[in-house]
N, C-alpha and C positions, 0 to 999 in steps of 0.2 A: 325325387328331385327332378322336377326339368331342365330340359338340353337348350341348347339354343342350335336352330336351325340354320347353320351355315348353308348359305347359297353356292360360298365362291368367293373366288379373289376379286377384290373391285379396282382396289387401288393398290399399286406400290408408291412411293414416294422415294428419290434420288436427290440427294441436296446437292448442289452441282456448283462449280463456281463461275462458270458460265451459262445461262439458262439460254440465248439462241444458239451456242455454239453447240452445246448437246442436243439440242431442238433438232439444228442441221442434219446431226448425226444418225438421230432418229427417222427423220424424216425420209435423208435422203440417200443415206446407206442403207440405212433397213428396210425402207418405204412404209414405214408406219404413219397412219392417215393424224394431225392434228385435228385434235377433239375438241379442245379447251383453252382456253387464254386468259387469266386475269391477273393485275396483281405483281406482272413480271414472274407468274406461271406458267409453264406449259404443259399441257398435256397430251399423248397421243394414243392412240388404239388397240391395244392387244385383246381381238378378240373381245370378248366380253369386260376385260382387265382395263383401267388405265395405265400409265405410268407418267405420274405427275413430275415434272421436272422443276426443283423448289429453288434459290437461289439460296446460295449458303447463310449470306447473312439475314436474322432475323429482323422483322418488323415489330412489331408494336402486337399485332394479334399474335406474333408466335411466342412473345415473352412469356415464360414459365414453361414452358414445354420441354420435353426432352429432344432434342435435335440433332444427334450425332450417332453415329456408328458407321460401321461397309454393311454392302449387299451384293450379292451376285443376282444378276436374271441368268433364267434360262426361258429360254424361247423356240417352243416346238416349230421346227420348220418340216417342208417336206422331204429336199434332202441338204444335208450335211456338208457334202463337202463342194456341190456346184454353189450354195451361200457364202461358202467360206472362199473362195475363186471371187465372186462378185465385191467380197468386201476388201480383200487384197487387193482390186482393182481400183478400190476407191480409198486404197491408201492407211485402212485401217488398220493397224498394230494387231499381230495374231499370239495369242497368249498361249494356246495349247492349238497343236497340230488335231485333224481329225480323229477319231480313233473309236473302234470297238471298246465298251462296255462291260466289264462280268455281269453290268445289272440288267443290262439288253438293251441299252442304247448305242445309239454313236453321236460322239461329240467334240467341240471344237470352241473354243475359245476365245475373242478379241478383246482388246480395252475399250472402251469408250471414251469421250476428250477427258473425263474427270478420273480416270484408271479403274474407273468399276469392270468389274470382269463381264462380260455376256456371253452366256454358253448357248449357242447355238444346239439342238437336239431334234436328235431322229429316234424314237421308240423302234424296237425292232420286234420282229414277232416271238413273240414265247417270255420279249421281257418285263419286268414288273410294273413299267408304266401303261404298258399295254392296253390295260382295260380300265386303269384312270382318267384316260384322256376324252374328251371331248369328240364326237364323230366330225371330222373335216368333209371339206366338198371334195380333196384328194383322198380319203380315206376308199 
């Protein structure tokens, strides 16, 4: 039997009940670059990954689809807890404090405007994401 060749994450999707007001939050607390627009979508840059921001109610193309559940992101930054200072300065609700990992991370937690969690994360050395991740320009 053949595998199928996963590349990688391309997309996440967020159904959100405001799509510029998460946009904002995206944009301009995280500084993630806007990719895409259509439709009363947004979507902006993570690395290689999108993250589309969907508007909760359905149109006409998403009848018959499955359309609900939660999600967390996590989102490898470089550090942890100078992110977590910049996003408190910009007003954003902190859901978990910074914190050392048993699995070799450090991480920290906000809500977004729709209450999705985003974990901010720091790999640290010797831990298991270690040598999953992706070589950065701070690596």
């Amino acid at each position: 039997m053949s595998r199928i060749n996963v590349q990688g994450l391309q997309t996440v999707v967020l159904h959100v009940a405001d799509v510029n007001r998460a946009a904002a939050f995206y944009e301009k607390a995280l500084g993630l670059p806007r990719v895409y627009e259509h439709r009363g979508r947004v979507a902006v840059g993570l690395g290689p990954t999108r993250l589309l921001l969907h508007p909760t109610e359905l149109d006409s193309a998403d009848i018959g689809l499955a359309r609900h559940g939660r999600a967390e992101l996590y989102l490898s930054v470089a550090d942890v807890d100078a992110s977590l200072d910049h996003l408190r300065t910009c007003g954003v609700p902190v859901l978990q404090e910074a914190a050392d990992e048993p699995w070799g991370e450090r991480d920290a937690a906000v809500l977004d405007p729709d209450g999705y969690a985003v974990f901010l994360t720091q790999s640290q050395p010797g831990g298991w994401a270690e040598d999953t991740m992706p070589e950065t320009e701070s690596s």
